[in-house]
TILUM-700941 format. One record per residue (C-alpha): x, y, z; residue number from 1. Coordinates in steps of 0.2 Angstrom, whole numbers, padded with zeros to 4 digits. Each point is the difference from the previous one (the first is absolute). Last residue first. Layout:
BEGIN
      px      py      pz   seq
       X       Y       Z   NUM
...
//
This chain:
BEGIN
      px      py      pz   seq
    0025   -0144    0012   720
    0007    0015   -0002   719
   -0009    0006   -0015   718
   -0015    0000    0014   717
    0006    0013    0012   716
   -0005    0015   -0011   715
   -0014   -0008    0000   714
   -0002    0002    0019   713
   -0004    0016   -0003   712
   -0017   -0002   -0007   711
   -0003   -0006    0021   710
    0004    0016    0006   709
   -0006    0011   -0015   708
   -0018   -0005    0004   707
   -0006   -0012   -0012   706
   -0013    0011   -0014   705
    0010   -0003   -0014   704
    0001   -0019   -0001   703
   -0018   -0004    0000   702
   -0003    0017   -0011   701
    0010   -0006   -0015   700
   -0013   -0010   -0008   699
   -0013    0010    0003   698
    0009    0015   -0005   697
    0003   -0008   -0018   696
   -0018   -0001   -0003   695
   -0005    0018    0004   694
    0016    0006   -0010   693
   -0007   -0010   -0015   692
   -0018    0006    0001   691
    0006    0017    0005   690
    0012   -0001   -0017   689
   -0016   -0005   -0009   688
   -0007   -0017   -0006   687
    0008   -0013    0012   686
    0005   -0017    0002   685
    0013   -0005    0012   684
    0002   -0019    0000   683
    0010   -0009    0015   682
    0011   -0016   -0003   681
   -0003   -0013    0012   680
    0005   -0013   -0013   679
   -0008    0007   -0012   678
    0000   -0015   -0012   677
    0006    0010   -0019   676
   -0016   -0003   -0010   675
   -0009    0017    0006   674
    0019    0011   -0003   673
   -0004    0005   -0017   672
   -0014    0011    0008   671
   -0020   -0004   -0011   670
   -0012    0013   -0003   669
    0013    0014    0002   668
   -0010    0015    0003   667
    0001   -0002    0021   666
    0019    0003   -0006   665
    0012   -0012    0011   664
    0012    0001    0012   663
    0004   -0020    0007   662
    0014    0001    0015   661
    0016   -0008    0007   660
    0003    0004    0019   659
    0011    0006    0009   658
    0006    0003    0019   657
   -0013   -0011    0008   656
    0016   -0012    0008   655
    0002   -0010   -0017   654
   -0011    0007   -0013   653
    0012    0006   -0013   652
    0008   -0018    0002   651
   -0015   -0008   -0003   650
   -0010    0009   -0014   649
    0021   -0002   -0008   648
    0000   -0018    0001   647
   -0016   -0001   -0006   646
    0003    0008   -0015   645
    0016   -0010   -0004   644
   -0012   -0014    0000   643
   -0008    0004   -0013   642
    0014    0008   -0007   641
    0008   -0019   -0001   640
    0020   -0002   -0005   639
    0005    0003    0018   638
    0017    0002    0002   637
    0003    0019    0001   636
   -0015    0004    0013   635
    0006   -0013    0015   634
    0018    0003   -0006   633
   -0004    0021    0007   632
   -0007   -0008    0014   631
    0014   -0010    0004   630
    0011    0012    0000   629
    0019   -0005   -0005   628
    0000    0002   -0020   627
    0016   -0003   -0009   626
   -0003    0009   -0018   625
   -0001   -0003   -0016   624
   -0010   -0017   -0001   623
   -0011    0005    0011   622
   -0003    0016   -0007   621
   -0005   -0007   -0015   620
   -0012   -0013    0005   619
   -0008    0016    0008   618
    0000    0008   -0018   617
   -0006   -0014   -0008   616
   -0015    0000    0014   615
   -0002    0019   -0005   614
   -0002   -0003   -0019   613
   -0013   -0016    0001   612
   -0011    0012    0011   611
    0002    0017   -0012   610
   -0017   -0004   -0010   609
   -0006   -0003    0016   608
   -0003    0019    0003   607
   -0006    0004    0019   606
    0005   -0015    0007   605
    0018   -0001   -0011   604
    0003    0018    0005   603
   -0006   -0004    0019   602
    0016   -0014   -0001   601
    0011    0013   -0007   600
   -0005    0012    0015   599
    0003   -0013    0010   598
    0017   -0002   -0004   597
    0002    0017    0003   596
   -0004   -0002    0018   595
    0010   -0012    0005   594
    0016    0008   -0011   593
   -0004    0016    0013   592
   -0002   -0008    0017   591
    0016   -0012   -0004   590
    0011    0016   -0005   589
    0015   -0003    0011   588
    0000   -0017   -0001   587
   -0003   -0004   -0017   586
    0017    0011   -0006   585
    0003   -0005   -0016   584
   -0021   -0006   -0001   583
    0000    0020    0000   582
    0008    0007   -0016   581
   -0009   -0014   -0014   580
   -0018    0003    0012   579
    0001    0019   -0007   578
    0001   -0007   -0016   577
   -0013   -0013    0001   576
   -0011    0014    0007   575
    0004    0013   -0014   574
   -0001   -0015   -0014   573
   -0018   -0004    0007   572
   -0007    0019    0001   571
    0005   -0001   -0019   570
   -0007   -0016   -0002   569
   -0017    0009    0011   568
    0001    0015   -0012   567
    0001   -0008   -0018   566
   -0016   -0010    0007   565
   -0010    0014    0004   564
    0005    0009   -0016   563
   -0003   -0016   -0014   562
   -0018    0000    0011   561
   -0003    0017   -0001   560
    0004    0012    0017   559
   -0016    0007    0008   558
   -0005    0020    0000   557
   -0010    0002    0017   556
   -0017    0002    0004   555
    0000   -0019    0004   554
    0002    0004    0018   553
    0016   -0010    0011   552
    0011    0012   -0008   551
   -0010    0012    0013   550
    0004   -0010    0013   549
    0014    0017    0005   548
    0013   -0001    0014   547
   -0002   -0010    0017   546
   -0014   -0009   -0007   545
    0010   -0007   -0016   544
    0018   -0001    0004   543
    0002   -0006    0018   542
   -0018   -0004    0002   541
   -0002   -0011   -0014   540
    0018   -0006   -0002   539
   -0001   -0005    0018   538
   -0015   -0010   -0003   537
    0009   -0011   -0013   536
   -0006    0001   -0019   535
   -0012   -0010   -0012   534
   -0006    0010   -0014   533
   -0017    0002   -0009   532
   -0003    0019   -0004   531
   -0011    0006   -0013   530
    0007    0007   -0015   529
    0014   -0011   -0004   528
    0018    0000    0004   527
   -0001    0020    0012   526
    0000   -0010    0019   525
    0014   -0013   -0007   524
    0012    0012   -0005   523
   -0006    0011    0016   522
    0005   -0015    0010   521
    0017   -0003   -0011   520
    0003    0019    0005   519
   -0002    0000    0019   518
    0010   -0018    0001   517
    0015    0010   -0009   516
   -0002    0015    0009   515
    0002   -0011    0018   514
    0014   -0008   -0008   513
    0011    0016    0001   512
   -0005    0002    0016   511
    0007   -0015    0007   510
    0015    0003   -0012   509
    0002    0015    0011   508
   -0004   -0009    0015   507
    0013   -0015   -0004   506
    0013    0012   -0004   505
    0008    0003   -0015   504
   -0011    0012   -0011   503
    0012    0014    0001   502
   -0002    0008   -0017   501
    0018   -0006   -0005   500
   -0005   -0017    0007   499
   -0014   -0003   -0013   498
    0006    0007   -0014   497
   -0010   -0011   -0012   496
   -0014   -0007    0011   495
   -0003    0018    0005   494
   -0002    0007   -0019   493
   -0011   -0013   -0001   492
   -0012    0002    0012   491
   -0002    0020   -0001   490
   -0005   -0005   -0017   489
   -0014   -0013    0006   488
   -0004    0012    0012   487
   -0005    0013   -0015   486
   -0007   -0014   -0009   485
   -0012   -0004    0013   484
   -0006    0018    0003   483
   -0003    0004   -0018   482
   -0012   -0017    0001   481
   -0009    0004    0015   480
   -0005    0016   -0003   479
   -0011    0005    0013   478
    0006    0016    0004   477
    0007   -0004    0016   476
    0008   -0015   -0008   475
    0008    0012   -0012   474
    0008    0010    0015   473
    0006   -0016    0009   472
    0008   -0009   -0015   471
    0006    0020   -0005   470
    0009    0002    0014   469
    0010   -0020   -0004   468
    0002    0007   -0016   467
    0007    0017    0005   466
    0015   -0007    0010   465
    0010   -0004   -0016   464
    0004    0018    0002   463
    0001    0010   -0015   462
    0016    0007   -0012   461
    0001    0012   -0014   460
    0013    0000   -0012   459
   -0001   -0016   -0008   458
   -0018    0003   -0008   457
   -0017    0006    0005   456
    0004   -0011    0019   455
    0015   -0011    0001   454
   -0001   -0011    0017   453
    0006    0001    0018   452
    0001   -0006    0015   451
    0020   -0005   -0005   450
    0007    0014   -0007   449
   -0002    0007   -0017   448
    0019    0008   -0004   447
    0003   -0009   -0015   446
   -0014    0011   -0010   445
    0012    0017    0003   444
   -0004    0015    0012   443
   -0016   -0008    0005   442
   -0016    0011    0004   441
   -0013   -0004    0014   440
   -0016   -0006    0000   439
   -0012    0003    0015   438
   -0017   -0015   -0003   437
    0008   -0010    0017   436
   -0004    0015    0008   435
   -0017    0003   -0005   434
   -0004   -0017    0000   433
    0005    0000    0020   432
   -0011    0015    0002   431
   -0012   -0013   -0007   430
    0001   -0013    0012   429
    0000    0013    0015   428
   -0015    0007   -0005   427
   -0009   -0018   -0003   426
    0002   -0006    0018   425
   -0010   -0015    0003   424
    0012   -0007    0017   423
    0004   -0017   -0011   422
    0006    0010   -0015   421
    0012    0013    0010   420
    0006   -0016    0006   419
    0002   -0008   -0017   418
    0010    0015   -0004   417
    0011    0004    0015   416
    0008   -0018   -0004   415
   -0001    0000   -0020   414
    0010    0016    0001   413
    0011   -0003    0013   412
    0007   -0014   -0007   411
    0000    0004   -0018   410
    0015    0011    0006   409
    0007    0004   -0019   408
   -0009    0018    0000   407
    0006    0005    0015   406
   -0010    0015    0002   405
   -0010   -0012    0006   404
    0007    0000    0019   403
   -0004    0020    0003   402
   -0019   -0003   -0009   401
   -0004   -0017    0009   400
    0006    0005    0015   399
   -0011    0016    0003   398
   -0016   -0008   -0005   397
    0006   -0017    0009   396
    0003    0002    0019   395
   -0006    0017    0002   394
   -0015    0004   -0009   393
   -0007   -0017   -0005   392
    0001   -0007    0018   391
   -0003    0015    0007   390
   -0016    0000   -0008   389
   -0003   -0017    0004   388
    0002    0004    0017   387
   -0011    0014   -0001   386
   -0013   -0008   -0008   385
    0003   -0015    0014   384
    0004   -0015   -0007   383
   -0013   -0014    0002   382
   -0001   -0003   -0021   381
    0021   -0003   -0001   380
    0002   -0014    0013   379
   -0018   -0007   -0004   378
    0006   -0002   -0020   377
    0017   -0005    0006   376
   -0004   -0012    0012   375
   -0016   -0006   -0013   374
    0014   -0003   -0013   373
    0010   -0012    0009   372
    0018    0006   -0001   371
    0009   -0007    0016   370
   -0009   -0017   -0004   369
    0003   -0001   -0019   368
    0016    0010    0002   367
    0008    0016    0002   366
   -0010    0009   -0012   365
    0004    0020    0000   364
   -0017    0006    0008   363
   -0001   -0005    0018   362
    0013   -0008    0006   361
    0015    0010   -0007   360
   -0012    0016   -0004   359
   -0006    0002    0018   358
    0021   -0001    0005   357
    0005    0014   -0014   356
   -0015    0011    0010   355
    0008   -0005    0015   354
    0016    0004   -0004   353
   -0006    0017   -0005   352
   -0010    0004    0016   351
    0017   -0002    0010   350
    0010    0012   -0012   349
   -0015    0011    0003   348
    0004    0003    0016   347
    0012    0011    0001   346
   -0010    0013   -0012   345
   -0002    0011    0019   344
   -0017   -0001    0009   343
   -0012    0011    0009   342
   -0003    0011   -0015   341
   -0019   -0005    0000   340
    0001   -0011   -0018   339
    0018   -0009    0010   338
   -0009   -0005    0015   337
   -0017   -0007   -0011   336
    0014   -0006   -0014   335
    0004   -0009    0017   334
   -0013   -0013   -0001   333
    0007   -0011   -0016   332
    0011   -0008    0011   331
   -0016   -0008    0006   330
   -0008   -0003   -0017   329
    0017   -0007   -0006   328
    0000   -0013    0014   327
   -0019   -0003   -0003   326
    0003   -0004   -0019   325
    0017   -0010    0006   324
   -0010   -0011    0012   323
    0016   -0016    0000   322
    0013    0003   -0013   321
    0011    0010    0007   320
    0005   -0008    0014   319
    0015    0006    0010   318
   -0005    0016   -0008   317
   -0013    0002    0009   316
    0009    0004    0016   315
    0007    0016   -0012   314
   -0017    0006   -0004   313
   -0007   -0006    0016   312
    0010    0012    0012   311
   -0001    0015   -0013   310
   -0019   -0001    0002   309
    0002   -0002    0020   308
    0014    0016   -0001   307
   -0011    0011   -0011   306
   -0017   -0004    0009   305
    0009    0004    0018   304
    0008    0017   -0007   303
   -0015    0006   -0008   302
   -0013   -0007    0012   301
    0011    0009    0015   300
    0001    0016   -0009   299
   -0017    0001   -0003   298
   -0003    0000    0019   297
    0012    0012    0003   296
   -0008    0013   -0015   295
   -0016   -0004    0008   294
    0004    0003    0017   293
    0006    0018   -0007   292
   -0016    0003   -0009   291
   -0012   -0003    0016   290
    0010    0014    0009   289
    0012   -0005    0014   288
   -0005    0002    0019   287
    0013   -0010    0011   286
   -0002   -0009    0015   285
    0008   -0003    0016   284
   -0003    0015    0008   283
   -0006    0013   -0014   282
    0011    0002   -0013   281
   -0003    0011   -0016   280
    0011   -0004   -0016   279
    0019   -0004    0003   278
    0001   -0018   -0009   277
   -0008    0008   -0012   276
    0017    0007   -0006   275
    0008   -0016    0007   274
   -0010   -0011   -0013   273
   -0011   -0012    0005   272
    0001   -0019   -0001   271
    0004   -0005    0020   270
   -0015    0012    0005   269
   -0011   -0012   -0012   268
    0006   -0015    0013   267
   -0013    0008    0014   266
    0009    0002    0016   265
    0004    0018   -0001   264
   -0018    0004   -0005   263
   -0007    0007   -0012   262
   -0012    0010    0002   261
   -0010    0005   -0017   260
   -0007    0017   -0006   259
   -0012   -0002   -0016   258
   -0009   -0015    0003   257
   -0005    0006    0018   256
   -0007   -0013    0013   255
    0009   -0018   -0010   254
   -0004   -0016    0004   253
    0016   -0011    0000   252
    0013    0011   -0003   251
    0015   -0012   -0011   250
   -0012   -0012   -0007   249
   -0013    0009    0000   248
    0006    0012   -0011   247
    0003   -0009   -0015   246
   -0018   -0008    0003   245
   -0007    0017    0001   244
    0009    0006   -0016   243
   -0008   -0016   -0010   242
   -0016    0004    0005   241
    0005    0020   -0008   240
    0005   -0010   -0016   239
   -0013   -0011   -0002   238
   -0012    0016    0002   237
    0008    0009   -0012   236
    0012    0012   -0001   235
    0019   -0006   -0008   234
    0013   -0005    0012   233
    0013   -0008   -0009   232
    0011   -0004    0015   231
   -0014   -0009    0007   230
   -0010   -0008   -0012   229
    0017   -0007   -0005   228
    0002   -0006    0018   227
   -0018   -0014   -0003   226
    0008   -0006   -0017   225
    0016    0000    0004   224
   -0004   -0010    0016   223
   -0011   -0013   -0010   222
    0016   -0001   -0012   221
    0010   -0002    0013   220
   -0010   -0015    0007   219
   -0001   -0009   -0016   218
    0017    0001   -0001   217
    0004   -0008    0015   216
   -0017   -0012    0000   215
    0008   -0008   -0018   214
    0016    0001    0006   213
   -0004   -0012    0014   212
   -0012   -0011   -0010   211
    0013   -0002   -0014   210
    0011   -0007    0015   209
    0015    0006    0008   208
    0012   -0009    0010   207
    0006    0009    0015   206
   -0013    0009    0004   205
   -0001    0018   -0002   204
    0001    0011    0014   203
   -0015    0007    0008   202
    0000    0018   -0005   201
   -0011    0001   -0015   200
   -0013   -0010    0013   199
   -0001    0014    0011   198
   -0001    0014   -0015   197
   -0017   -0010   -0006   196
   -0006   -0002    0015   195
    0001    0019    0004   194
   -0007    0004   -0014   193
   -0014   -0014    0002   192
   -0003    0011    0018   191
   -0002    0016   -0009   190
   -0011   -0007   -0012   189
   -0013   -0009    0009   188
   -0009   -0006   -0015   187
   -0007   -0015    0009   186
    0007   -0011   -0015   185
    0016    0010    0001   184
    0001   -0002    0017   183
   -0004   -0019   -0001   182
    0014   -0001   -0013   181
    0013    0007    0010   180
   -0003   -0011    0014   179
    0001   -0016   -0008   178
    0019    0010   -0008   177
    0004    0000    0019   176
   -0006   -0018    0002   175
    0013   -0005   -0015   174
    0011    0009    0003   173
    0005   -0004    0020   172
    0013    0010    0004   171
   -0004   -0003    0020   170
    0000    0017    0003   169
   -0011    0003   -0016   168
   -0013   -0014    0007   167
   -0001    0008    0015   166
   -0003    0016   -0010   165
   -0013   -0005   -0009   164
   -0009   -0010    0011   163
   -0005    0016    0010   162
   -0005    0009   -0016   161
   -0012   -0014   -0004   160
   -0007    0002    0016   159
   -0002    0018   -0003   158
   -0011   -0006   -0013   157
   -0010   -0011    0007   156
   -0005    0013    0011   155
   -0002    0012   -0010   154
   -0014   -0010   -0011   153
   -0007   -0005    0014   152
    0000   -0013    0016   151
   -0009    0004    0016   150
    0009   -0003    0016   149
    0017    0007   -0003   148
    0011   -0004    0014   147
    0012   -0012   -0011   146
    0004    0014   -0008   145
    0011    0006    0015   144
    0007   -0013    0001   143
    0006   -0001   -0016   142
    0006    0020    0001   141
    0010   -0003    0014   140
    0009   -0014   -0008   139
    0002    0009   -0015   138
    0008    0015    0012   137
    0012   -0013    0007   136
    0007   -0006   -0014   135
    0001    0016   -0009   134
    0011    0005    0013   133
    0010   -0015    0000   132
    0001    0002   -0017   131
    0006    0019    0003   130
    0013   -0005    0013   129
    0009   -0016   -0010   128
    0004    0016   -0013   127
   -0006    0000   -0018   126
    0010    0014   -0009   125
   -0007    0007   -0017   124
   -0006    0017    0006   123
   -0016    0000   -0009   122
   -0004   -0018    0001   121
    0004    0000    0019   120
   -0010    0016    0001   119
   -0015   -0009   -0007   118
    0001   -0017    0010   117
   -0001    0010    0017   116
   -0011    0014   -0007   115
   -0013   -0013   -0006   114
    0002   -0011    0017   113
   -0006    0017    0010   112
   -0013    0001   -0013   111
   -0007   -0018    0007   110
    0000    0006    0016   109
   -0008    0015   -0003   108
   -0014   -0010   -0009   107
   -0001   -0014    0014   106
   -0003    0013    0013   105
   -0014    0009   -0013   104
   -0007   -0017   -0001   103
    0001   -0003    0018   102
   -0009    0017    0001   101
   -0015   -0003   -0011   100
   -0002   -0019    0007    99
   -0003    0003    0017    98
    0006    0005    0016    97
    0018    0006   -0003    96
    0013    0006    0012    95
    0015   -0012    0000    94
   -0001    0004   -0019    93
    0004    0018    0002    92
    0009   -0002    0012    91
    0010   -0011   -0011    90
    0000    0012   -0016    89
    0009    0013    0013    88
    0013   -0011    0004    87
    0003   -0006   -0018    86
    0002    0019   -0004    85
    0000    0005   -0020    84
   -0018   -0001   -0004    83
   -0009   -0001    0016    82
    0006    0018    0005    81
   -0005    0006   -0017    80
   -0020   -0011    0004    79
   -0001    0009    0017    78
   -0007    0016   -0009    77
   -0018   -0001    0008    76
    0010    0015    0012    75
   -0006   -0012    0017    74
    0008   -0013   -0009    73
    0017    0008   -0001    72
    0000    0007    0016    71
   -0003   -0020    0007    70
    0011   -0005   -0012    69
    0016    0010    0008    68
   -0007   -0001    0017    67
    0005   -0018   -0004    66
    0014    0002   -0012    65
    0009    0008    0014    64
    0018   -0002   -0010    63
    0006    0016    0006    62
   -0001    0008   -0016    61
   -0016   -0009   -0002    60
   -0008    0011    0014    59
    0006    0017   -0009    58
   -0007   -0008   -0016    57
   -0016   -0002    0009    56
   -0001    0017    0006    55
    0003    0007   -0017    54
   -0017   -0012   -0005    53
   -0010    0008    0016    52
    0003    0019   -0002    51
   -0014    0002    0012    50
    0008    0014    0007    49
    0000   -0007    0016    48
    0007   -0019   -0010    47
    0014    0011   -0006    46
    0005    0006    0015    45
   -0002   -0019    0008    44
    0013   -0005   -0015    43
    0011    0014    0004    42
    0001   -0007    0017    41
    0004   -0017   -0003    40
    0010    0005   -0014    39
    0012    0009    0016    38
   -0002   -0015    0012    37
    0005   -0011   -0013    36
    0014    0009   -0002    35
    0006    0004    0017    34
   -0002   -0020    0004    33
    0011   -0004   -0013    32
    0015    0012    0003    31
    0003    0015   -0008    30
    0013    0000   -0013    29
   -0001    0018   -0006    28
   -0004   -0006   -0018    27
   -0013   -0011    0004    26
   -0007    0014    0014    25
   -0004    0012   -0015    24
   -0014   -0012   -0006    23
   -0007    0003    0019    22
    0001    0020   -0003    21
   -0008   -0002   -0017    20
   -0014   -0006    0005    19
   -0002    0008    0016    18
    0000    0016   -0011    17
   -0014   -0007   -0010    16
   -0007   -0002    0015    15
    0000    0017    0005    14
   -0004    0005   -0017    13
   -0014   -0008    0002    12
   -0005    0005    0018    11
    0003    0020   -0007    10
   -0013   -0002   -0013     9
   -0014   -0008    0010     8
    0002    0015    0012     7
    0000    0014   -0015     6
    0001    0015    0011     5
    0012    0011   -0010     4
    0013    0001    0016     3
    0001   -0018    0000     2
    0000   -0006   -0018     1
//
């Protein structure tokens, strides 16, 4: 630079060359004095070739934040000084006049207690030091707000921020979730994040409440949300506000959105990878392109998400009852990790029980309180497509066609079958046909197993299985008879070999009963040509709204009388049967004998010409067997179906679980059911299946739309 001329030249290589010399004197073991001396200099070389920001650096070296900010300032650049040097920010904040630059200070301060709670989360270690740190700097940065003259929008916000992170060091979560709600309210993105992580780290309280676990989950799901958006960039204007925010919360406001400093304090460093690790540094920072900060960024979602989600699938487990549609929904958020290639199949385990848990409470009746049918119906109708579709695809599709090729596990056939029924989904019931439709051949007639019948002879065999395929396919068709005999047949086969085809357990025999009181309703739906019928609520959403009304329409084929009734005696017979192999064992099948005794008493409402019939058969059960409930002796003894009737209106209504209801024809001049006393007892009258869907959501629409918290407490209810 010398013998060329260039004078501006040689001073920066000169200082430069101070630079290194004073860096040098670390090694060399120089005293303290010499050193500061040396940066001293390089810093007054750099300030002559108005190189102000290396001159800064030099100053900060030697902790001269002073002259430091001053440099800093003079560059318009103080803000990256203010971001990661307390001393620095105070300066800043000592020096203020009016309202713009204490809420600058306060900003720098409050980014400062960002990086302090962000690289705690990062690294996972919480020190005394860095809460004392954070301490401090939210102090700092109270005061400082309390400057601010004129109150704005940014201004209450930053004030929000400031009572965030007190409230965080005192793991307050209640105040810290406040917080996270006014940011999302404000739509202040970065900082809700940032909320939203803080309050993931608090620990858990000791006893946990719906409430708790209801914010928790919620909480993730709002962070999936808002991170998916992220890690599935896609170009659109929500996606590029999105990027900001992401950024923001690790830069602050950002000069180049292609090159980005980084530097060594700032907890993104902590998530890089070596290779990167090595990229351009300048002084204390480092330059990374845009892509590579993403890919660090990403990688904390990914791993953070994963291990939260993970967190509350197990925690959950503990009670599994409670918010089991949002459980699933959350656990249901890594196919996003998994669909990208960010996730091994480990998890799927985890979703699997909690698909198995959603269909415990929510589908496979539990109880009258567990089970009430608007739980189910708003359970199942506020899924996410997605996570309905995962619950179809994975957790049932795919089981119900490796477990049924057990063709003696009724089980699993009527289990994955009623929920396929309750989430609407026709192609998976008639795959099912298809396979329950394969014969196969048999080497001799005595070797037809169990699961099995004789098909075109005694040489061919055909799953049992295809009658309860062909009840669903037939009803999507419309025809209502066909459909009932086929689960008639399905029935009885059941009834007869009912342990070998694994109907033992109270869910399976649970299941098994949930047919039956599908069937008798479609018995009663296709009697005469318009229908008149008296049936719980459940029955109606359960098996009517959730699946086809149209047997509800008189464009149907209906039974004759001499039909109609030979179906409801046999319907009889198959309950009474049913009823001979559980009173042995009342205790562990109360839910189930409860409810098919009140299926014999709707029979009686429905059809009185069976009245006198059931009461003998109650006296008979009496006589025959010790009964300990007292709500089953409440139904056997009496000798009155008036009063049998209002027994069951009560009972279904107890707690607003159930309820019984009038369906009737707006063509019928006159209901069957206008001389019995109502007794509270609702009417649905319709002329169309909108008509009757219409009516039947304004019953249900009370219940359904409680916020999940306060439905859960239902769960609770059996309890008591």
């Amino acid at each position: 630079m010398n013998r060329s001329g260039n004078g501006k030249g040689e001073k920066l290589a000169y200082a430069y060359h101070l630079q290194q010399l004073v860096r040098t004197s670390f090694v060399t073991g120089n005293n303290e004095t010499i050193i500061k001396a040396n940066f001293t200099k390089a810093a007054r070389a750099f300030e002559e070739c108005s190189r102000l920001p290396q001159a800064a650096t030099c100053y900060e070296n030697i902790n001269m934040f002073r002259e430091a900010g001053e440099l800093y300032s003079e560059s318009n650049i103080f803000g990256d000084a203010a971001c990661y040097y307390r001393e620095a920010a105070d300066m800043l904040n000592r020096s203020v006049d009016d309202d713009e630059n204490t809420i600058d200070a306060t900003q720098y301060l409050l980014r400062l207690c960002r990086i302090n709670v962000l690289k705690e989360i990062i690294t996972d270690f919480t020190s005394l030091s860095t809460m004392q740190e954070l301490n401090r700097l939210q102090t700092k940065a109270d005061k400082s707000i309390s400057k601010i003259i004129i109150q704005t929008e940014l201004s209450k916000s930053l004030m929000e921020e400031s009572r965030l992170y007190i409230f965080y060091l005192n793991k307050n979560l209640s105040k810290v979730y406040e917080c996270r709600q006014f940011f999302m309210k404000n739509q202040v993105l970065s900082t809700e994040i940032i909320a939203i992580i803080m309050w993931l780290q608090i620990p858990s309280p000791s006893e946990i409440n719906i409430k708790y676990w209801d914010e928790r989950l919620q909480c993730l799901l709002r962070l999936c949300n808002l991170a998916f958006l992220y890690i599935a960039t896609q170009k659109n204007d929500d996606i590029t506000k999105i990027l900001k925010e992401f950024m923001d919360i690790f830069f602050g406001k950002i000069q180049n959105p292609q090159k980005l400093k980084i530097s060594f304090y700032n907890p993104l460093y902590y998530l890089m990878d070596i290779k990167h690790k090595n990229e351009a540094i300048t002084d204390s920072w480092m330059i990374c392109d845009v892509d590579v900060v993403y890919q660090s960024i990403t990688k904390f979602l990914i791993t953070y998400i994963y291990d939260r989600i993970s967190k509350v699938g197990q925690d959950g487990k503990d009670n599994p009852n409670k918010l089991a549609r949002l459980q699933y929904t959350v656990v249901r958020q890594l196919d996003v990790l998994y669909r990208h290639g960010l996730l091994c199949k480990e998890f799927l385990d985890l979703q699997n029980w909690w698909a198995e848990n959603l269909v415990e409470c929510h589908i496979r009746y539990q109880s009258l309180y567990t089970s009430c049918p608007e739980v189910t119906y708003m359970a199942l109708a506020n899924l996410p497509i997605h996570v309905r579709d995962g619950l179809i695809n994975e957790a049932y599709k795919k089981r119900l066609f490796n477990k049924s090729k057990n063709a003696n596990d009724f089980d699993v056939m009527l289990k994955y079958m009623l929920v396929i029924q309750q989430l609407h989904d026709k192609t998976v019931i008639e795959e099912f046909n298809r396979e329950m439709s394969k014969t196969k051949v048999l080497a001799h007639p005595n070797d037809l197993t169990v699961g099995f019948e004789y098909y075109c002879g005694n040489y061919q065999a055909i799953p049992v299985g295809r009658y309860l395929s062909q009840f669903f396919s037939f009803l999507y068709n419309n025809k209502v008879i066909s459909a009932i005999i086929s689960s008639k047949s399905f029935i009885n086969y059941a009834l007869i070999n009912i342990k070998q085809v694994n109907l033992v357990s109270s869910e399976s025999l649970g299941d098994l009963t949930s047919l039956v009181e599908f069937t008798t309703s479609l018995i009663f739906a296709v009697g005469q040509k318009y229908c008149d019928l008296c049936l719980p609520r459940a029955y109606l959403i359960n098996y009517f709204e959730s699946f086809t009304a149209k047997p509800l329409i008189p464009d149907r084929y209906t039974y004759s009388r001499k039909n109609y009734l030979s179906a409801i005696n046999n319907t009889i017979d198959q309950v009474q049967q049913l009823l001979d192999l559980l009173f042995c064992k009342e205790q562990d099948y109360l839910t189930i004998i409860l409810r098919l005794i009140r299926l014999l008493i709707l029979i009686g409402l429905n059809e009185s010409k069976f009245e006198q019939n059931i009461l003998n058969l109650f006296k008979q059960f009496i006589s025959k067997y010790e009964i300990f409930s007292t709500k089953i002796k409440k139904y056997l003894k009496e000798d009155d179906f008036t009063h049998l009737e209002i027994i069951l209106h009560n009972d279904l209504k107890e707690k607003c679980c159930d309820s019984l209801v009038f369906v009737h024809h707006q063509c019928i001049s006159q209901s069957k059911f206008a001389f019995i006393k109502k007794n509270g007892i609702k009417s649905l009258k319709y002329n169309s299946i909108e008509e009757f869907r219409f009516s039947l959501r304004k019953i249900i629409s009370s219940v359904t739309e409680i916020p999940e918290d306060k439905l859960a407490l239902l769960d609770s209810l059996v309890e008591s």
